[in-house]
GUMAR-824912 format. One record per residue (C-alpha): residue number from 1; residue in one letter; chain; x, y, z. Coordinates in pm, 1 decimal, padded with zeros to 6 digits. Each point is the difference from the previous one (the first is absolute). Layout:
REM residues N
fidren,sese,martor,xx,yy,zz
NUM,A,A,X,Y,Z
...
This chain:
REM residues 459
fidren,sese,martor,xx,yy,zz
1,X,A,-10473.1,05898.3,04021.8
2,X,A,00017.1,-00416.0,-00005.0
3,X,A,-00259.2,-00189.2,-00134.1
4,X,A,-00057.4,-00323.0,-00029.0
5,X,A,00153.5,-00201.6,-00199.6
6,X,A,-00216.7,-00350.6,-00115.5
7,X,A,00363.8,-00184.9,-00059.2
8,X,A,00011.4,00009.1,00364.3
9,X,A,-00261.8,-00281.0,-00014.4
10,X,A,00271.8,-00222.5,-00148.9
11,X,A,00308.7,00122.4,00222.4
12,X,A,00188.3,-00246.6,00232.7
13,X,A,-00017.4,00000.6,00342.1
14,X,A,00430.4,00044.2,-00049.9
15,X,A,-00103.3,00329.5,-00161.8
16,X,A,-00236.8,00149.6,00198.2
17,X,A,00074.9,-00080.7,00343.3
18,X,A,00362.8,-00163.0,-00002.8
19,X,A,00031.0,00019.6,00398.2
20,X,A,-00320.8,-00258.4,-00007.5
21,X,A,00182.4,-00222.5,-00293.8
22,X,A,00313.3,00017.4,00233.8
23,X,A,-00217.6,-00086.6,00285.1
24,X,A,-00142.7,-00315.8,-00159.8
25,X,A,00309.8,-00114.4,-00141.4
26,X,A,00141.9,-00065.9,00367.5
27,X,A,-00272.3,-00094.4,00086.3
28,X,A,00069.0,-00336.3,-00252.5
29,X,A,00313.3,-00007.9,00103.6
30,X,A,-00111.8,-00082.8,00372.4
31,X,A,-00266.8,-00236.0,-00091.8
32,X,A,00200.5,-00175.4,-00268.3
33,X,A,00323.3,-00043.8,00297.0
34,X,A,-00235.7,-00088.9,00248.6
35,X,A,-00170.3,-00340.3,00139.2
36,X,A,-00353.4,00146.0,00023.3
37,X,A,-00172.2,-00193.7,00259.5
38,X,A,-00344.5,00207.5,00089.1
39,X,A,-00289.2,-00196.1,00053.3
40,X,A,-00253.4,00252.7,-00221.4
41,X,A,00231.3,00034.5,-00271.7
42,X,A,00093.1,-00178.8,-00373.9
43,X,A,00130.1,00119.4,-00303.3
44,X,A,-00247.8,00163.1,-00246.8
45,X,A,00024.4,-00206.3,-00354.5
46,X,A,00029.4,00279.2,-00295.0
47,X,A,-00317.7,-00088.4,-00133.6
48,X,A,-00171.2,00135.9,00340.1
49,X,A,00210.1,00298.4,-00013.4
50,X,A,-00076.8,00091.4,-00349.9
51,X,A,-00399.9,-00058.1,00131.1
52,X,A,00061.6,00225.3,00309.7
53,X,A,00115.5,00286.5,-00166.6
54,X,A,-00153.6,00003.1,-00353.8
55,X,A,-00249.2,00245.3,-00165.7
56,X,A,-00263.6,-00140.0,00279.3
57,X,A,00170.6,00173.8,00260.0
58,X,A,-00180.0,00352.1,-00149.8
59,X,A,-00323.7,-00133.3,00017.1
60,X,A,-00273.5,00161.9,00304.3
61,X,A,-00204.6,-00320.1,-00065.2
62,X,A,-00239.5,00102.1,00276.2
63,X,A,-00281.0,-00305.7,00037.7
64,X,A,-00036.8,-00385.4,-00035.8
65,X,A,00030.9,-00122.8,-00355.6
66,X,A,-00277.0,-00242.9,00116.5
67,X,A,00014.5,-00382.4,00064.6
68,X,A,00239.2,-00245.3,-00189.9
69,X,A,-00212.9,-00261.8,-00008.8
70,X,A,-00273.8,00201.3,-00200.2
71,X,A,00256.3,00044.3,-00293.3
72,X,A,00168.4,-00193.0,-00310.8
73,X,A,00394.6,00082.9,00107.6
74,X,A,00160.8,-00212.3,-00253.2
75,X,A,-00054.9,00226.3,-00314.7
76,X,A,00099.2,00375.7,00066.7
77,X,A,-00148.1,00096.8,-00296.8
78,X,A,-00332.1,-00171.0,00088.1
79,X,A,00011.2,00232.7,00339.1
80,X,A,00097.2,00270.6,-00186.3
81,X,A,-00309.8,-00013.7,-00201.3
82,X,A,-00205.7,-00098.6,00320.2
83,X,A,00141.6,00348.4,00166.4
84,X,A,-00082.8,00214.0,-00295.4
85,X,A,-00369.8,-00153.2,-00013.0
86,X,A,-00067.9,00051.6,00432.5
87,X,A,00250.9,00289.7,00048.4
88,X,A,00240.0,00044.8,00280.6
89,X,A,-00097.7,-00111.0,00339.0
90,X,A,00291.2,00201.5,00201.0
91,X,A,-00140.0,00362.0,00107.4
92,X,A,00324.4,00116.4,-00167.6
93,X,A,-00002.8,-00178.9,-00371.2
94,X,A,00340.6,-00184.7,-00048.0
95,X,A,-00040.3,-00156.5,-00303.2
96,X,A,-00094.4,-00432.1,-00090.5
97,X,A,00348.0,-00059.1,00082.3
98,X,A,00044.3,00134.2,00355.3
99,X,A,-00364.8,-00165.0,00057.1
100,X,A,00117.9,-00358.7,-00150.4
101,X,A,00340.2,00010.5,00192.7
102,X,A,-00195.5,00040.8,00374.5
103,X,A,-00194.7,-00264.6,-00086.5
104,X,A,00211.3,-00219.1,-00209.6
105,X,A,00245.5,00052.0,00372.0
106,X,A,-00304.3,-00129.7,00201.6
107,X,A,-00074.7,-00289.8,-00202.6
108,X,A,00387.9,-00142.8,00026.2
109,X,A,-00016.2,-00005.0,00353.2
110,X,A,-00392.4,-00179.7,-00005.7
111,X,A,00229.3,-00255.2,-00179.2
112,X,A,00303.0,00019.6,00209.0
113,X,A,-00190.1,-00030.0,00308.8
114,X,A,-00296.7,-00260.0,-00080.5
115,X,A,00226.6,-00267.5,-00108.8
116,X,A,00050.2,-00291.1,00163.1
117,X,A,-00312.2,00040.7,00189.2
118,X,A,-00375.8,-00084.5,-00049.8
119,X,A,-00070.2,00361.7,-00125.0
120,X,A,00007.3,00159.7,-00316.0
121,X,A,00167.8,00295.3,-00098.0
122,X,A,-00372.0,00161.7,-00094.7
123,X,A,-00065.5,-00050.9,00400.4
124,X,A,00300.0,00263.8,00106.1
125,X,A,-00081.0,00350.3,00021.1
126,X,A,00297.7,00188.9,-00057.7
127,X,A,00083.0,00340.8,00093.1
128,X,A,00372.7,00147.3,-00162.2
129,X,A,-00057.1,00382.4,00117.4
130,X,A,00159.4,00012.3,00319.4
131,X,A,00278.0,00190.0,-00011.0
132,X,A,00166.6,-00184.9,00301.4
133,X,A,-00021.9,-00323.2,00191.6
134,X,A,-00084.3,00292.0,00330.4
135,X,A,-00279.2,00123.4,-00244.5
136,X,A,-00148.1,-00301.4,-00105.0
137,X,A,-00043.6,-00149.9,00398.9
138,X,A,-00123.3,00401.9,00081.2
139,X,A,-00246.8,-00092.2,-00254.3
140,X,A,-00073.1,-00356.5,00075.3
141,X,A,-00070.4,00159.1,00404.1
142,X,A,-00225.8,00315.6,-00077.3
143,X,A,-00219.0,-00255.5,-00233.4
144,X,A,-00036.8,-00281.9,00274.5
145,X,A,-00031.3,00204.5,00316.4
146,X,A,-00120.7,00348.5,00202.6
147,X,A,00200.9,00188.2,00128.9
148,X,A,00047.7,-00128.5,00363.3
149,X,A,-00090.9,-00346.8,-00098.4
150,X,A,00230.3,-00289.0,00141.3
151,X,A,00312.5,-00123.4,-00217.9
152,X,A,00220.3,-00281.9,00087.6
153,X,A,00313.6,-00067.9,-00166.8
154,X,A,00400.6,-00149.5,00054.4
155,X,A,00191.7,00253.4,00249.6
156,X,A,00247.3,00136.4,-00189.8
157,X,A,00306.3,-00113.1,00238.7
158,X,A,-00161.8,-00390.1,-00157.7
159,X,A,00025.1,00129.9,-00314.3
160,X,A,-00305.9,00226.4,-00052.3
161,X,A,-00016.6,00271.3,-00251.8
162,X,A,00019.6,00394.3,00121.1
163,X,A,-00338.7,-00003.4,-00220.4
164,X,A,-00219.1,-00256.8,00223.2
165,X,A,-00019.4,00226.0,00276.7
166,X,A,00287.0,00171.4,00140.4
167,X,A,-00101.7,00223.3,00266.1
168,X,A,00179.5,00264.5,-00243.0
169,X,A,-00146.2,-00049.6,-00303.4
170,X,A,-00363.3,00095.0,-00161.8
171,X,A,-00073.8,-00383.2,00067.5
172,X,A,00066.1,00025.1,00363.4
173,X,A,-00158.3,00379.6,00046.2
174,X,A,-00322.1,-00100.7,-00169.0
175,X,A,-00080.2,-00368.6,00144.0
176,X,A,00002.1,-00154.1,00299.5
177,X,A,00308.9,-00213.1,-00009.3
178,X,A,00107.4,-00299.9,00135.4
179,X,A,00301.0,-00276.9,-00016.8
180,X,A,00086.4,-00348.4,-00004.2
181,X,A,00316.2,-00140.0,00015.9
182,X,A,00143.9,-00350.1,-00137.7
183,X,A,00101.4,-00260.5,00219.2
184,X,A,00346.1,-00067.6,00166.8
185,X,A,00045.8,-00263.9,-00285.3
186,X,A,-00076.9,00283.5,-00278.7
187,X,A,-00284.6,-00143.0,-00099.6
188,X,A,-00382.2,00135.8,-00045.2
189,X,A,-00162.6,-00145.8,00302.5
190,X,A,-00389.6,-00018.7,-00062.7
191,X,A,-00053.4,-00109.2,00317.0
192,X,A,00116.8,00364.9,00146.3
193,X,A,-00156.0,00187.7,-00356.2
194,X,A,-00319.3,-00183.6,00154.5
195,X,A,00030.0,00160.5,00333.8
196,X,A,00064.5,00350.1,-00147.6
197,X,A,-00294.3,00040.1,-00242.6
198,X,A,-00236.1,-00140.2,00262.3
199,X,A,00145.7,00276.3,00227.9
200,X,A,-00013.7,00269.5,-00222.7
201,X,A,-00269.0,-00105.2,-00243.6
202,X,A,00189.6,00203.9,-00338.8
203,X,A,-00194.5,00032.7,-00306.5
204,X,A,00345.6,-00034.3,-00190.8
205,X,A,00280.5,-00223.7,00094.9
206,X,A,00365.3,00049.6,-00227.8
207,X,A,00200.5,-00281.1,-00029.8
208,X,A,00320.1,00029.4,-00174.9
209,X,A,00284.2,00256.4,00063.1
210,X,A,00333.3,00117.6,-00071.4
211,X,A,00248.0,-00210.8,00108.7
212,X,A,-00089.2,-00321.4,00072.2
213,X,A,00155.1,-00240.0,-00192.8
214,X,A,-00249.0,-00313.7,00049.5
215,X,A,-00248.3,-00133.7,-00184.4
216,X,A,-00371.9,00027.9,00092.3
217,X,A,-00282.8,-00203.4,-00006.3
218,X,A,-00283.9,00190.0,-00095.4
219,X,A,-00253.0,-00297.4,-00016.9
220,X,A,00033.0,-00030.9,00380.0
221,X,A,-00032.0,00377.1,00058.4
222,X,A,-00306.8,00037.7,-00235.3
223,X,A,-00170.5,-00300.8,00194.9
224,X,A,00110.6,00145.8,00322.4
225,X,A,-00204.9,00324.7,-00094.2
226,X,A,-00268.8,-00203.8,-00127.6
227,X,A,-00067.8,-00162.7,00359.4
228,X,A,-00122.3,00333.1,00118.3
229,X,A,-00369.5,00051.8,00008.0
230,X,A,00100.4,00373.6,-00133.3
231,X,A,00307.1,-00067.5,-00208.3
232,X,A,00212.6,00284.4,-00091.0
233,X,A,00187.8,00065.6,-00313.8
234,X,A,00320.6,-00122.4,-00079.7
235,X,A,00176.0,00259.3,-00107.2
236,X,A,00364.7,-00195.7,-00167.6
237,X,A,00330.5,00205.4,-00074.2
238,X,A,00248.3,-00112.0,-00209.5
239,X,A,00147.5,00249.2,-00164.3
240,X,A,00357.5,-00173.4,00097.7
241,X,A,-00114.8,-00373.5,-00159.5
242,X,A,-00186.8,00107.3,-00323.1
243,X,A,00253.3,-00091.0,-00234.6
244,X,A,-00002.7,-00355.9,00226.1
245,X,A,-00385.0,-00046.6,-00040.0
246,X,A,00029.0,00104.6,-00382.7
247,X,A,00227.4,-00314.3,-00019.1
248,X,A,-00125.5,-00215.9,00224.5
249,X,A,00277.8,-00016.5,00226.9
250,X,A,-00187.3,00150.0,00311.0
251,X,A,-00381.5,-00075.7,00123.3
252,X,A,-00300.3,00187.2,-00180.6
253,X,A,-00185.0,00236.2,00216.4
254,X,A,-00275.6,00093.7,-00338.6
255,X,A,-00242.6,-00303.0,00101.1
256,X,A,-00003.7,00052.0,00363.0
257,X,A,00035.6,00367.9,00057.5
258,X,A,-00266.1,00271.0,-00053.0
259,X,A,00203.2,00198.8,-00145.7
260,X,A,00422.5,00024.1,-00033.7
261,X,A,00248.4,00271.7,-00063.3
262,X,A,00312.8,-00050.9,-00178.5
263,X,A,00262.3,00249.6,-00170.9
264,X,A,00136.0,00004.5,-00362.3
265,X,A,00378.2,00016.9,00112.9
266,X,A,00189.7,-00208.7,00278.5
267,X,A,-00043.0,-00393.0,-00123.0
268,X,A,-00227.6,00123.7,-00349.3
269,X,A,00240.4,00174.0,-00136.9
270,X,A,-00204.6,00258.5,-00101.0
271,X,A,-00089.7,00416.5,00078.8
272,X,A,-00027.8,00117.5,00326.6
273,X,A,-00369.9,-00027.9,00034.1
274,X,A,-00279.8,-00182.3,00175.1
275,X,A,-00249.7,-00242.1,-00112.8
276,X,A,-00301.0,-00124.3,00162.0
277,X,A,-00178.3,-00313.4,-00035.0
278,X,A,-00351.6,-00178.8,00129.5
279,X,A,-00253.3,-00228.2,-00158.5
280,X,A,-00265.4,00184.4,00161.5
281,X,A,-00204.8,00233.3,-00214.8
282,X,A,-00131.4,00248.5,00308.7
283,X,A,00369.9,00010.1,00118.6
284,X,A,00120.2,00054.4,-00363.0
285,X,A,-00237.4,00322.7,-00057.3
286,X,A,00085.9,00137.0,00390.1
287,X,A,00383.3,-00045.6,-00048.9
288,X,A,-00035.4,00174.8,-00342.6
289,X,A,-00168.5,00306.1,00125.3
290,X,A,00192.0,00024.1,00292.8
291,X,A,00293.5,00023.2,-00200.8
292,X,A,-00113.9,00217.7,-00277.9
293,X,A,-00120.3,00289.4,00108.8
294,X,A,00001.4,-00103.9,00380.0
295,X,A,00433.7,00026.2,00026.0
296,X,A,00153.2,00065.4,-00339.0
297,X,A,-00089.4,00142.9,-00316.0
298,X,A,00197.3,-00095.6,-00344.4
299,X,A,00156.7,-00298.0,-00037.9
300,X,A,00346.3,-00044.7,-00089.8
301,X,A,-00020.7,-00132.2,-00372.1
302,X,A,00331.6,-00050.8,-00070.9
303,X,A,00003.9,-00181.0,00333.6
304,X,A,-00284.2,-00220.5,-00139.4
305,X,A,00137.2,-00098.7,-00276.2
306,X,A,00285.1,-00092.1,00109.4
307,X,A,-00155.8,-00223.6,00286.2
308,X,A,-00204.3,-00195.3,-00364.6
309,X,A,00371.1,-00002.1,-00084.7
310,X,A,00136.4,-00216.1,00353.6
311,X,A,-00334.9,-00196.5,-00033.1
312,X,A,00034.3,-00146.0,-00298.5
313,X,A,00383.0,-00087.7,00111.6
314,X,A,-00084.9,-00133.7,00302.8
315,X,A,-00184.8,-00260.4,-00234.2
316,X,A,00319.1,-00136.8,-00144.8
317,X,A,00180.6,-00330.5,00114.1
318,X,A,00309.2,00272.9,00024.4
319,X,A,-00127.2,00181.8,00253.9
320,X,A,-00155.3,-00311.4,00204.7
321,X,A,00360.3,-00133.4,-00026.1
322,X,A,00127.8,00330.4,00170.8
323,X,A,-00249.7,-00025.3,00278.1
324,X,A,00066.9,-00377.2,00051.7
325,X,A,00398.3,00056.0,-00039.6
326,X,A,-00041.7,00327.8,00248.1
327,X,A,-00172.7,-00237.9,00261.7
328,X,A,00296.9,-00256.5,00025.7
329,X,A,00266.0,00277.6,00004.3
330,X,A,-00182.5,00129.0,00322.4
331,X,A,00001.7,-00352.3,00146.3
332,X,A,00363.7,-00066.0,-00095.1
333,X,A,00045.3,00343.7,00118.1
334,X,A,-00168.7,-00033.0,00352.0
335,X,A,00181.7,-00335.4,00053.0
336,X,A,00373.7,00163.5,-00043.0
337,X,A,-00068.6,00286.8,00206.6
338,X,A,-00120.8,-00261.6,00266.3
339,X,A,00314.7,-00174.5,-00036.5
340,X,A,00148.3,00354.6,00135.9
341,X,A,-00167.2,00005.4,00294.0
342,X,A,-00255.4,00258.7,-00133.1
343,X,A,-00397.5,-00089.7,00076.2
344,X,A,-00273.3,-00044.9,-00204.8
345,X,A,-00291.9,00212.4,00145.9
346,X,A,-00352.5,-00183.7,-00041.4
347,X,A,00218.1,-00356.4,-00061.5
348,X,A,00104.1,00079.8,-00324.1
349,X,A,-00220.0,00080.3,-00335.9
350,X,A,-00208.5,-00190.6,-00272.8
351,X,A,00007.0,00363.3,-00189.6
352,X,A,00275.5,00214.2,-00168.3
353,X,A,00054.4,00185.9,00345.4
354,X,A,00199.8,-00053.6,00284.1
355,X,A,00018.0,00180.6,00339.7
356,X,A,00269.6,-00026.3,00217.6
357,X,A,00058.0,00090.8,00358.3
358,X,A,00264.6,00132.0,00152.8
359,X,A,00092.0,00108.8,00370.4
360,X,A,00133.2,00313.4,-00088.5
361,X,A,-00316.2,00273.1,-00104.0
362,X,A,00058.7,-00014.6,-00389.5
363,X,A,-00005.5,00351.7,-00129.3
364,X,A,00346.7,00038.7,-00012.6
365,X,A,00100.7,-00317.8,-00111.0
366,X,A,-00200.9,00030.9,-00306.9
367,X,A,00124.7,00368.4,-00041.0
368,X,A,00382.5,-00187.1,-00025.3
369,X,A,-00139.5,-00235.5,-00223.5
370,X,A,-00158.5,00195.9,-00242.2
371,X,A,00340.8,00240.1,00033.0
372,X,A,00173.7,-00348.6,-00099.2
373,X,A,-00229.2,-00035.4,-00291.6
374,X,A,-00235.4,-00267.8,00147.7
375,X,A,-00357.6,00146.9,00005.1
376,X,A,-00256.2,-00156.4,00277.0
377,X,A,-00252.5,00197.4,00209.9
378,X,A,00004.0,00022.7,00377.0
379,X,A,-00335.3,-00163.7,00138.7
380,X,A,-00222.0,00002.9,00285.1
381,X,A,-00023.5,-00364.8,00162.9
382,X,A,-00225.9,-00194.3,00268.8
383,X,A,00089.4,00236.8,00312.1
384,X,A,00144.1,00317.7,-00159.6
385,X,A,-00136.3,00290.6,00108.5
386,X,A,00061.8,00251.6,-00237.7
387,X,A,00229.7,00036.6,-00342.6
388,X,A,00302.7,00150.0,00169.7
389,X,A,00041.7,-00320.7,00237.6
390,X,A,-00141.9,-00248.4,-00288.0
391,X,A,00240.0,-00335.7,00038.8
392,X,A,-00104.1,-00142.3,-00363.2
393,X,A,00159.0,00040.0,-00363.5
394,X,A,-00210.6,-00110.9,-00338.4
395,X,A,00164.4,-00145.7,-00257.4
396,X,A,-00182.9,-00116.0,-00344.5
397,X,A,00166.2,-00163.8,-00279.2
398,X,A,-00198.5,00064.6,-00285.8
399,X,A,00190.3,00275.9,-00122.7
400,X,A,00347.8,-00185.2,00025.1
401,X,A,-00168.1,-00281.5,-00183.9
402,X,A,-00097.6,00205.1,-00274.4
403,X,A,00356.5,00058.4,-00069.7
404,X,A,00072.3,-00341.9,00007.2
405,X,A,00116.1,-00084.9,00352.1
406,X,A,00085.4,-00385.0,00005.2
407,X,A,-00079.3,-00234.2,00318.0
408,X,A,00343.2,-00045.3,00074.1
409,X,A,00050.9,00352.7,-00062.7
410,X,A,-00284.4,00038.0,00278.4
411,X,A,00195.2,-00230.1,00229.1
412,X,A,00309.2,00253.2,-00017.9
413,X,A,-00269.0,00335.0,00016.9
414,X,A,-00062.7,-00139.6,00331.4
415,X,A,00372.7,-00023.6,00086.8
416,X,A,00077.8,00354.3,-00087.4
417,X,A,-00333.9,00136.1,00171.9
418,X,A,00123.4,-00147.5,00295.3
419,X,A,00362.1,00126.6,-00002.9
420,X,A,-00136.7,00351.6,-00082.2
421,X,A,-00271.7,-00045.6,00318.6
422,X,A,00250.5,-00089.7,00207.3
423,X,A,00267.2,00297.2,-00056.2
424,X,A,-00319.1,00258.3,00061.3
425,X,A,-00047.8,-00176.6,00299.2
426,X,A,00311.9,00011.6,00135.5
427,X,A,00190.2,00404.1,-00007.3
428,X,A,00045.2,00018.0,-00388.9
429,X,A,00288.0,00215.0,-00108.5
430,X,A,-00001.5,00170.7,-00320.0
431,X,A,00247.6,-00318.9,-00122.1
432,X,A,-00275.2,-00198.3,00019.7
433,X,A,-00236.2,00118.7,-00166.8
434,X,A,00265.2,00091.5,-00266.7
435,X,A,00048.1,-00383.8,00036.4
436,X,A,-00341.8,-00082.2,-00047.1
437,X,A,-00117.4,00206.8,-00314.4
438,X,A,00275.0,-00153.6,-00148.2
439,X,A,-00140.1,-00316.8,00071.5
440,X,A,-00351.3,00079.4,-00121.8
441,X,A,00092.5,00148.8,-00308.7
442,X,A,00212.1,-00287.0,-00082.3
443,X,A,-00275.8,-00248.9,00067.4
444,X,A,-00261.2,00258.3,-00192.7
445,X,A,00247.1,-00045.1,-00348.6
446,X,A,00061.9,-00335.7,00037.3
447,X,A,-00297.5,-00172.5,00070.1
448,X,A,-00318.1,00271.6,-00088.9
449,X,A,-00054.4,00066.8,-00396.3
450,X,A,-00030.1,00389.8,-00055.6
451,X,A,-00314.7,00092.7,-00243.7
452,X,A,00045.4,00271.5,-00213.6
453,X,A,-00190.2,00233.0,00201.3
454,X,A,00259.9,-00003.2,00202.7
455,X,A,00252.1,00173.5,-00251.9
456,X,A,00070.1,00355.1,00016.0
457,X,A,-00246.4,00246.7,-00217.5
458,X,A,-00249.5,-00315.5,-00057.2
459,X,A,-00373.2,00132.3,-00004.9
């Protein structure tokens, strides 16, 4: 009869389940030949990885560890000896450590997300228990409305998240849902936002979405909302700009909104979690207990700590430089592929994100280019009916520009998107895409660095 064996604790993942070590180690090999290009995706720095899946990651840390702002976070061992005065405050004790992390996390982002505006990071309440960006709106609805109440928010085909009320989702099944759409220009048109909340009269309006790759003026919005003699909330997604806002690079939504939702990974470089923000007390304690115990349970600690982790990074002058650096490549980008005859959906971008549009439904196209080693995302544009027939592709360049992709080496990206566009549009044989990885992976060693993580058997 087996038992078990406490060495197992220490075993690699090469010895007890080599198929999964096998499994990973392709799975670097495809990233590290490929020119990743997906809009909600960057490269995890080591330091967040080590976060994510440290000794936190056991940890049921069922509860709130409390407010930030009520505690001393610069000397541990001054919270330490705070904890072991009070006691835990999670209904399942984790310990000073899982306690100070949560709320050493929310206190980054107060930081991160006050600056460069008139508040102060002891104005932001900050919510890091979400377990998604899906969660953390699910959580953000159930607190502001009834069910059956009226929600408007960005169709999806303008860039609107599944979350904001598609007719399939628990947003759209619980609320009364409504649309607006941008104008033919691709901007926000207040003028027809105007028209639709005096139609519908919503108690929550969601501005901010998926794919669109413009800036915002939230000023204009907020005072929009403002002119109504029973304003309703403004409800601000940006899970796809967060790392943008942490760096100044992209408008602040935290002094206008009522309360935001953002995500640890796609521009933050952080876990795959949500975070929720507002500077109003009410909304703060709401959110919070719709959240916990309203949707979830435990948080994910590891996941926590690791988001403290791609906080205090997204502080640095490095990582500002990537955002800022990520921003012209997508410019220099855009303008090459316009040089081949391939169009800039919404009139280009002032973000990381580009959308193009294409005659041809996209599906397949992006399935050649992803079998050619370019990886985009088919998208729903302006007019689209449903996925199958969507006429859009995403492209974001943060990830290339965190391995070092040059401007000029943007200019030629663009070149050899549109070469590899134009054989999937036109009968591919099996020569051609032969042709084409070749092409990619040649452009992948020459111009992208390779991190270590990328290297076979790397944990």
């Amino acid at each position: 009869m087996s038992v078990w064996n406490p060495r197992l604790l220490d075993a690699s993942l090469a010895e007890i389940d080599p198929l999964m070590a096998g499994v990973l180690s392709e799975e670097a090999t495809r990233q590290r030949d490929a020119i990743s290009l997906l809009a909600p995706s960057m490269l995890t720095p080591l330091s967040v990885r080590q976060a994510l899946s440290s000794l936190f990651n056991d940890l049921d840390a069922e509860g709130y560890a409390g407010r930030w702002q009520d505690e001393d976070l610069h000397e541990l061992n001054q919270f330490r000896e705070v904890y072991a005065q009070r006691g835990p405050r999670k209904y399942n004790p984790s310990g000073p450590f899982a306690e100070y992390v949560e709320l050493l996390a929310a206190c980054r982002l107060a930081h991160l997300f006050s600056s460069g505006t008139s508040l102060t990071p002891e104005d932001l309440n900050v919510n890091v228990q979400p377990v998604s960006g899906s969660s953390a709106n699910i959580a953000i609805l159930r607190a502001l409305l009834e069910p059956g109440d009226a929600l408007l928010s960005l169709s999806v085909a303008s860039g609107g998240h599944l979350s904001h009320g598609a007719r399939f989702h628990y947003s759209g099944s619980t609320y009364r849902v409504s649309h607006y759409e941008f104008s033919i220009c691709g901007t926000l048109d207040l003028e027809v936002l105007e028209t639709r909340i005096r139609e519908l009269q919503p108690k929550v309006v969601i501005v901010g979405g998926s794919s669109y790759p413009r800036a915002l003026n939230w000023r204009s919005v907020r005072e929009l909302l403002d002119s109504f003699d029973n304003p309703p909330l403004l409800f601000a997604d940006v899970a796809h700009f967060a790392g943008l806002i942490a760096t100044g690079c992209y408008p602040n939504p935290v002094p206008f909104a009522d309360v935001v939702s953002m995500v640890g990974y796609k521009t933050l470089g952080g876990p795959r979690i949500g975070v929720i923000i507002t500077r109003n007390e009410v909304i703060a304690r709401r959110v919070d207990r719709a959240l916990f115990p309203g949707i979830q349970s435990a948080p994910i600690m590891g996941a926590i700590a690791a988001l403290a982790v791609a906080a205090q990074l997204a502080g640095t002058d490095a990582f500002r430089s990537l955002i800022e650096s990520s921003l012209r490549n997508a410019r220099v980008l855009g303008e090459s592929l316009k040089q081949r005859d391939l169009e800039l959906e919404f009139g280009g971008t002032d973000t990381h994100m580009l959308l193009l549009r294409l005659r041809a439904p996209t599906p397949p196209i992006v399935s050649f280019l992803e079998s050619a080693g370019i990886l985009t995302n088919s998208n729903m544009l302006p007019g689209d009916a449903k996925p199958s027939e969507a006429h859009g592709i995403r492209i974001g360049t943060i990830g290339v520009t965190q391995r070092h992709l040059t401007e000029q080496a943007a200019n030629e990206l663009g070149s050899l998107i549109a070469d590899v566009i134009a054989r999937a549009s036109n009968g591919h044989t099996t020569l051609d895409l032969d042709y084409c990885r070749r092409q990619v992976q040649c452009f992948s060693q020459q111009q992208l660095y390779s991190p270590e993580i990328f290297l076979p058997g790397y944990c």
